[in-house]
Backbone as JSON Lines, residues from 0, in Angstrom:
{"i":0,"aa":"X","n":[30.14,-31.7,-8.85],"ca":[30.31,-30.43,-9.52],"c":[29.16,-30.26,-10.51]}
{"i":1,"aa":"X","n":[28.52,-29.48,-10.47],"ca":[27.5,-28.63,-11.29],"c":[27.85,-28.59,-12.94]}
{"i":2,"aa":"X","n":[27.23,-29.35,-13.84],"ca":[27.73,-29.07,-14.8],"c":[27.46,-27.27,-15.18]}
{"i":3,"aa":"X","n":[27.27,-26.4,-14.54],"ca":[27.27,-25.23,-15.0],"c":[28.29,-24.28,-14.3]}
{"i":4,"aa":"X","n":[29.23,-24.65,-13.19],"ca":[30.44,-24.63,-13.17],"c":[31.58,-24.8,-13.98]}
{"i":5,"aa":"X","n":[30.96,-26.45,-15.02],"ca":[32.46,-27.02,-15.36],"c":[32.17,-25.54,-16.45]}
{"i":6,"aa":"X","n":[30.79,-25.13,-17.29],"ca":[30.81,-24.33,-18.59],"c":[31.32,-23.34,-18.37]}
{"i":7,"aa":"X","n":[31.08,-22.47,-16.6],"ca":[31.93,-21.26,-16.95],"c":[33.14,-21.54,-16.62]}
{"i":8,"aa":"X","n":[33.73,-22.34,-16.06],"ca":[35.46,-22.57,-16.31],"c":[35.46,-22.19,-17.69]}
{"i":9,"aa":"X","n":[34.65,-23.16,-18.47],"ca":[35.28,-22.97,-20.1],"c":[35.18,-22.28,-20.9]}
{"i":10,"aa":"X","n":[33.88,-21.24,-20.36],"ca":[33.85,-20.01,-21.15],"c":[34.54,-18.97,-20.4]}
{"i":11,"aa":"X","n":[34.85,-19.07,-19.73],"ca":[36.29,-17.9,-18.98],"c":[37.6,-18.03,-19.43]}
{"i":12,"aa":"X","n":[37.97,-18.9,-19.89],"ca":[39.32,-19.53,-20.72],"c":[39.34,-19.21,-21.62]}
{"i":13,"aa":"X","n":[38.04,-19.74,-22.81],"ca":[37.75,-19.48,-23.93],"c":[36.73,-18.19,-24.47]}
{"i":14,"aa":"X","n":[36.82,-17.81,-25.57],"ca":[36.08,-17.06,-26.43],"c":[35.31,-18.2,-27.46]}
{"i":15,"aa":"X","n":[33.91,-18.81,-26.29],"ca":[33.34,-19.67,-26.84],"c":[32.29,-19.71,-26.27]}
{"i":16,"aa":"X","n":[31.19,-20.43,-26.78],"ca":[29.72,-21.14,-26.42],"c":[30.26,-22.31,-26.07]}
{"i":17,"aa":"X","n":[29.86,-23.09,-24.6],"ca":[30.07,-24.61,-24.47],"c":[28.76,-24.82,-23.92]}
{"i":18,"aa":"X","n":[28.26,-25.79,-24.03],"ca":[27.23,-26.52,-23.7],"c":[27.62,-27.61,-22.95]}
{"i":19,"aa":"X","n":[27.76,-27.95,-21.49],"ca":[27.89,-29.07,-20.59],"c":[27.05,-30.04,-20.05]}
{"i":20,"aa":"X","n":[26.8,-30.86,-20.34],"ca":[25.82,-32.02,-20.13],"c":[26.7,-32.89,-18.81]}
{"i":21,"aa":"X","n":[25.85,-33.38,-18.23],"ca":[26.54,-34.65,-16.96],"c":[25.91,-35.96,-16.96]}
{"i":22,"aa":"X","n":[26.63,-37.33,-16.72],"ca":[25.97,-38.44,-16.08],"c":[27.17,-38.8,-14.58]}
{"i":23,"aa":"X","n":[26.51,-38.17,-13.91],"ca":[27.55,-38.55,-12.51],"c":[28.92,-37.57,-12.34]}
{"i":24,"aa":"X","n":[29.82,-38.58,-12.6],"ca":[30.95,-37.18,-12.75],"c":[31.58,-37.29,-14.08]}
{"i":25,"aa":"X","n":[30.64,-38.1,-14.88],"ca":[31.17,-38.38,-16.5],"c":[30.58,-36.79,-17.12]}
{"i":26,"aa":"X","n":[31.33,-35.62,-17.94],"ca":[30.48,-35.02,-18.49],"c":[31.32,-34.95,-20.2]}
{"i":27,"aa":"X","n":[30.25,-34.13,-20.94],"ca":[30.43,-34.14,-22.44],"c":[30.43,-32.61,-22.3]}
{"i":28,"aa":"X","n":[31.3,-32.22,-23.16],"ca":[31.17,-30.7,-23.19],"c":[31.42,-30.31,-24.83]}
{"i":29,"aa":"X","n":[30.27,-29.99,-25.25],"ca":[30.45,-29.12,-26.95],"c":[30.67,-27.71,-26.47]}
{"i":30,"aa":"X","n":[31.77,-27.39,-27.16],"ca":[32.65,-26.41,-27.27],"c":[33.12,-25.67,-28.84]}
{"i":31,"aa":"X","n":[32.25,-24.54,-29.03],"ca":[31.95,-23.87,-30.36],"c":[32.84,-22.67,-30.11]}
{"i":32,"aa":"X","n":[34.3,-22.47,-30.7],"ca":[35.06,-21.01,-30.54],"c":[36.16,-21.37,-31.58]}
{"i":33,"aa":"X","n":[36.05,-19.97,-32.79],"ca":[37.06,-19.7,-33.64],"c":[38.62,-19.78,-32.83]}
{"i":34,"aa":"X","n":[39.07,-19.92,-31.95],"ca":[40.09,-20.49,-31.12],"c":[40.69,-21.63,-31.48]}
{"i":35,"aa":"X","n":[39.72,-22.47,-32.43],"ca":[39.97,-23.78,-32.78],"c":[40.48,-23.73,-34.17]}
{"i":36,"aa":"X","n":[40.49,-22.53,-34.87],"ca":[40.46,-23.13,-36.07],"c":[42.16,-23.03,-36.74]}
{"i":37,"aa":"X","n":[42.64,-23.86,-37.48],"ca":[43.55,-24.18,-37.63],"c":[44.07,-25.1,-36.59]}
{"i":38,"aa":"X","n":[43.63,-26.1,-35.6],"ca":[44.13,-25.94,-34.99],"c":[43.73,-27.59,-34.91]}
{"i":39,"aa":"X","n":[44.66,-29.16,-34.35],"ca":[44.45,-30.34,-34.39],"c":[43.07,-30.94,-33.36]}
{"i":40,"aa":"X","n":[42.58,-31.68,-33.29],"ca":[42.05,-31.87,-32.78],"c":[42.56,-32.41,-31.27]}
{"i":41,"aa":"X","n":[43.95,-33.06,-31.28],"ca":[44.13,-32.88,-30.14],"c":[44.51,-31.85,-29.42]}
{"i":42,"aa":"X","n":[44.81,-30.71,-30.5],"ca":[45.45,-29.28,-29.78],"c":[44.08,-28.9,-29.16]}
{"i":43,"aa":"X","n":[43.09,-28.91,-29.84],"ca":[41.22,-27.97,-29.22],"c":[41.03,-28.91,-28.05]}
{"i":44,"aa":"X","n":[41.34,-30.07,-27.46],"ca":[41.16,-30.63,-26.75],"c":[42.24,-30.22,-25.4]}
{"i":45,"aa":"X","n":[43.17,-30.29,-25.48],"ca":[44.16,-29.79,-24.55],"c":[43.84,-28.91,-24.38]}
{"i":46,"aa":"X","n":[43.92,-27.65,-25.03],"ca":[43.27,-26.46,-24.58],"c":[41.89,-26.32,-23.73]}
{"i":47,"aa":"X","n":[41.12,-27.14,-23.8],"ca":[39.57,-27.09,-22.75],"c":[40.16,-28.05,-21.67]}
{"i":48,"aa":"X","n":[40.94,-29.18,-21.55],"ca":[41.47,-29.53,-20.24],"c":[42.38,-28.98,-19.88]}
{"i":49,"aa":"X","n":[42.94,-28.18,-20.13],"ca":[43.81,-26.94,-19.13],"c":[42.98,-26.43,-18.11]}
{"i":50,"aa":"X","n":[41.77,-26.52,-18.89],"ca":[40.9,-25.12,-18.05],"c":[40.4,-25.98,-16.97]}
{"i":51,"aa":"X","n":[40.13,-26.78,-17.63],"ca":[39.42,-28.11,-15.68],"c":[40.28,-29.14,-15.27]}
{"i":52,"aa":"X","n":[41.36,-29.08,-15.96],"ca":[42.68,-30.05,-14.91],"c":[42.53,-29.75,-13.59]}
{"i":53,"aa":"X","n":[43.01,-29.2,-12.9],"ca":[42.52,-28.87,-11.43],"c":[41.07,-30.12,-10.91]}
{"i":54,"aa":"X","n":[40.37,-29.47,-12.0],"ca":[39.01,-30.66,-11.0],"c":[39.15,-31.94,-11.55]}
{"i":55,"aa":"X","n":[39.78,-32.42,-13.12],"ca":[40.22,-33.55,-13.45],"c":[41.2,-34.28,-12.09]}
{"i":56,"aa":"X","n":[42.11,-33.83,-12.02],"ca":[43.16,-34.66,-10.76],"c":[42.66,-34.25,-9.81]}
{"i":57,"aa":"X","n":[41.44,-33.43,-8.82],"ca":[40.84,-34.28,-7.7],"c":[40.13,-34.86,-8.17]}
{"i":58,"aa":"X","n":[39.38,-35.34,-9.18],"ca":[38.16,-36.58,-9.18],"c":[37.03,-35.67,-8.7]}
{"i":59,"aa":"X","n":[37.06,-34.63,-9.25],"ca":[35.76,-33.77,-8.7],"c":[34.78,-34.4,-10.71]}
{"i":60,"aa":"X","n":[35.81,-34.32,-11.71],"ca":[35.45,-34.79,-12.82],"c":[36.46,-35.91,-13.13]}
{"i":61,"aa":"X","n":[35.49,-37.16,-13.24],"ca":[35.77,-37.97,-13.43],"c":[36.3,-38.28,-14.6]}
{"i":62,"aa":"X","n":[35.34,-38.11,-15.64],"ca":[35.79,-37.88,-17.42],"c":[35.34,-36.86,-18.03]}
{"i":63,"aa":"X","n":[35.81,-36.05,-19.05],"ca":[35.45,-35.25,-19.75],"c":[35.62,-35.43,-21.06]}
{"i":64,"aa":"X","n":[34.49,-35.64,-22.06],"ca":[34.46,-36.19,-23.37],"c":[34.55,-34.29,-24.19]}
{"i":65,"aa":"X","n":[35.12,-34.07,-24.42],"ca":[35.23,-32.96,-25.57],"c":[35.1,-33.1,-26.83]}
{"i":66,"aa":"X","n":[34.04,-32.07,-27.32],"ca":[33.46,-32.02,-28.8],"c":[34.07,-30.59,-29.48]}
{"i":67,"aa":"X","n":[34.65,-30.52,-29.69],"ca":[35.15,-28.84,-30.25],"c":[35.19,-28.82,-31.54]}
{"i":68,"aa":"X","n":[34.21,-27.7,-31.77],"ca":[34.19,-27.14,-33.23],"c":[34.74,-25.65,-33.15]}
{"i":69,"aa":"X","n":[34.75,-25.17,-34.81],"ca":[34.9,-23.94,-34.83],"c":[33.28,-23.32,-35.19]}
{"i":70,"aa":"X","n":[33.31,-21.97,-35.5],"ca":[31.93,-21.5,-35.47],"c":[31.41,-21.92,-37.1]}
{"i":71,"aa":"X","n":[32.19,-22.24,-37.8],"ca":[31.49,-22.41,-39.51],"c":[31.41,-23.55,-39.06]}
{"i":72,"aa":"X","n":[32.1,-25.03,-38.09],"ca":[31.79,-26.27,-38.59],"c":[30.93,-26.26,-37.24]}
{"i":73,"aa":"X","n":[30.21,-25.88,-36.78],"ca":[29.34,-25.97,-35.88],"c":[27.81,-25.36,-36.76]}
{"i":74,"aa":"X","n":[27.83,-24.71,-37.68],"ca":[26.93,-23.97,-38.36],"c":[26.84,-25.36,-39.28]}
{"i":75,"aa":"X","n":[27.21,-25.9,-39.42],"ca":[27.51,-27.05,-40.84],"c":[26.8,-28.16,-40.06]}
{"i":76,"aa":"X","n":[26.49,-28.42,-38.9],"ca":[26.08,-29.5,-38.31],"c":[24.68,-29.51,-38.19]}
């Protein structure tokens, strides 16, 4: 899978900028959307594997490391 597949899964879900990087079927995805704010870090995380469960349980993605900010703590970095 194209890491520019897994991004628009996640920007079709979300009201966000993600940036998807790959090594094999390992990918990292920074994920910048006021969607997050208030919100736990495992909650911003569940929410972006909703959107690629489907390719998580075939093994189309192997792992997905999620980075989720909101838009001020992404400006702060």
């Amino acid at each position: 899978m194209e890491t520019s597949e897994v991004k628009n899964m996640i920007e079709a879900g979300l009201d966000c900028d993600a940036t998807v990087t790959a090594d094999g079927s390992k990918y990292t995805a920074i994920v910048v959307s006021d969607e997050f704010e208030g919100k736990t870090m495992v909650a911003e995380q569940k929410m972006v594997y909703a959107l690629v469960n489907e390719h998580i349980q075939s093994g189309a993605i192997h792992a997905l490391t999620i980075k989720a900010y909101t838009k001020s703590e992404w400006a702060d970095k």
